[in-house]
N, C-alpha and C positions, 0 to 999 in steps of 0.2 A: 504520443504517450498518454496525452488528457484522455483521450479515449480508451487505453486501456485502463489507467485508474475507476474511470467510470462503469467500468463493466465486472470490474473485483468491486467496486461499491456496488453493482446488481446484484451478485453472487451473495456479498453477505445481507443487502436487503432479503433476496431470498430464498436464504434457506430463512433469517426470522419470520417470514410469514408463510413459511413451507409451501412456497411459490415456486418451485423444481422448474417450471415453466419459464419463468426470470432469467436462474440461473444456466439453463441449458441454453435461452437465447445468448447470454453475457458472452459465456463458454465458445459459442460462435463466433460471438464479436472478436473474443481475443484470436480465437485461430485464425480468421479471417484478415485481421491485423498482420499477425505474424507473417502469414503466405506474402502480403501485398508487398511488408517491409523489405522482404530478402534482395540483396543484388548481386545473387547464383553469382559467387567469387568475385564480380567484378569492382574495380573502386569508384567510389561516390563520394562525394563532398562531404566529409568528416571521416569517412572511412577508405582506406585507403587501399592498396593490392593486397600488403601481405596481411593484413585484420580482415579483409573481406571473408575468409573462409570461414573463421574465428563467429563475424556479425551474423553470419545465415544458422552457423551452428547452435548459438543460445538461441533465436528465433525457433529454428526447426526444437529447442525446446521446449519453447511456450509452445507450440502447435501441438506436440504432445500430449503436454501436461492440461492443456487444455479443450480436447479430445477424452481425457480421462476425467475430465469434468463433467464433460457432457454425458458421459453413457454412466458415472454415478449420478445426475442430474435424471437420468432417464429411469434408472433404478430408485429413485426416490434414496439414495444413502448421500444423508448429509457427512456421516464420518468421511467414506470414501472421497466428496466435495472437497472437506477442507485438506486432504491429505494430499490432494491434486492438486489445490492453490501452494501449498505450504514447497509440492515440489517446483512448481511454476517457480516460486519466490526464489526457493534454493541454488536449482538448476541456469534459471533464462534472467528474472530482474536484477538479483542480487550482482550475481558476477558481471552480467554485461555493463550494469550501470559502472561496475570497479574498473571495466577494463574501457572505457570510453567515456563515460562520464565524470569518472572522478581524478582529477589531477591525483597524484600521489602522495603529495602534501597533506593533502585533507580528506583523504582515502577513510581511515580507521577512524576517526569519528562523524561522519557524518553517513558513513554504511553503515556503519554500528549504530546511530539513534534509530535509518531507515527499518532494519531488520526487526532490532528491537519493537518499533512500531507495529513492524505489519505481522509480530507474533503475539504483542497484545491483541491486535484488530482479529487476528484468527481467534483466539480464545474468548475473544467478547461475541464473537456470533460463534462461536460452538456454544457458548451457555447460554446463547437465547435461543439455540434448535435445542437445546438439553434443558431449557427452564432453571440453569444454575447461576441464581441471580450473585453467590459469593465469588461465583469464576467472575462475572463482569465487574463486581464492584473492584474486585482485588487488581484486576489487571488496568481498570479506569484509571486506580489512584498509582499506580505506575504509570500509565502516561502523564498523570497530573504531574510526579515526580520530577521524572523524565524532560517534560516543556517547562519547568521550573527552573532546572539545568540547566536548560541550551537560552533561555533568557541574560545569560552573565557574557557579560561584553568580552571577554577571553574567550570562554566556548567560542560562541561566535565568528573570534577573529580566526583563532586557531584550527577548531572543524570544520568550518564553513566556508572558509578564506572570504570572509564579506567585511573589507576595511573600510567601507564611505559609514562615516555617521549616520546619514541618512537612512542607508539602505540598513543599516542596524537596527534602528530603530522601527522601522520598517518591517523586519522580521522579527522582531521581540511582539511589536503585535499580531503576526501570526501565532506564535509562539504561545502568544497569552489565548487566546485562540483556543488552542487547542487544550489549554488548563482549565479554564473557565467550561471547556462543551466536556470535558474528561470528570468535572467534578459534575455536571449534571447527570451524568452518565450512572455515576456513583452513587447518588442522591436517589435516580431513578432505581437502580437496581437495589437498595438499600428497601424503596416502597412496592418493590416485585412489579414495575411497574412494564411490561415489555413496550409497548406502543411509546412508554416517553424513551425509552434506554431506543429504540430504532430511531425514534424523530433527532435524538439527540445525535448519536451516531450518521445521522446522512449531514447533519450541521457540522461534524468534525472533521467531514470528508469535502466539503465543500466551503466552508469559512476558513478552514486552516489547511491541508493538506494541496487540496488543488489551487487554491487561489495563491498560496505559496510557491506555489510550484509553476504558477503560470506566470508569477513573478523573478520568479530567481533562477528554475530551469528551465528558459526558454533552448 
């Protein structure tokens, strides 16, 4: 899954440097991903008989969605791009992660900060392929809001089901993470600055988002 992360952080690195190139290789990545993951109905270790049908079906929709990536990738249309990740998200991460990922308990808020996120993350690189530095600032300072929230040790226990102190504290500095690189974000778009609002942005993708994740969802 780190590696499909990383290949939606290629896609929005570029369409910002209108590197179609980038993003059509990403666009591979994921569909190549998806094919390898499938286990054609049978059950696997986390996945079981009757989900098997279920697990290939959101896969065969990143495959998709990410095919529709690639040949607006090919076409140079960054719109068509993000309309293909936003379905990818819709269609294959969002729900699969609901239906395998997420206990039930802590279902509605922790796919709700996810989505939330990756529809800011979509609109901060549509206004750096559109040069609209108020779309970036606006949606920065929603995530700043956003990881300001999930810092309060109730969020926390409740969205997240993460009761060890430790491991709290542990994620609040993720968390701050992502405020801290959200308000550089801000700051940058603020000075129309694209090159720091990108460098910042692979820091939010990689200080906080992955390294989160390679912490908590293993």
């Amino acid at each position: 899954m780190l590696e499909c992360l990383g290949a939606i952080d290629d896609i929005g690195l570029g369409l910002s440097l209108d590197d179609f190139g980038r993003v059509g290789a990403a666009a591979q990545t994921l569909q190549s991903r998806a094919s390898a993951m499938k286990v054609h109905g049978k059950p696997q270790p986390g996945v079981d008989k009757q989900q098997a049908p279920v697990w290939d079906a959101f896969l065969a929709a990143q495959e998709t969605a990410a095919l529709a990536v690639l040949t607006a990738a090919k076409e140079k249309d960054s719109d068509a791009v993000m309309g293909a990740v936003q379905k990818m998200f819709n269609d294959a991460c969002l729900p699969c992660h609901a239906a395998f990922r997420e206990p039930a308990a802590r279902l509605s808020g922790s796919v709700l900060f996810m989505s939330s996120f990756l529809n800011a993350w979509r609109d901060m690189n549509r206004g750096l392929a559109l040069r609209d530095f108020d779309l970036i600032g606006r949606r920065a300072r929603e995530l700043e809001a956003m990881a300001k929230t999930l810092s309060w040790d109730q969020v926390i226990q409740s969205a997240f089901a993460i009761q060890s102190a430790a491991d709290r504290k542990l994620f609040r500095q993720f968390v701050h993470q992502v405020a801290v690189i959200s308000s550089r974000i801000e700051a940058a778009a603020q000075s129309e600055d694209a090159g720091k609002v990108v460098e910042a942005s692979r820091q939010l993708w990689t200080n906080g988002c992955i390294a989160c994740h390679q912490r908590f969802r293993k």
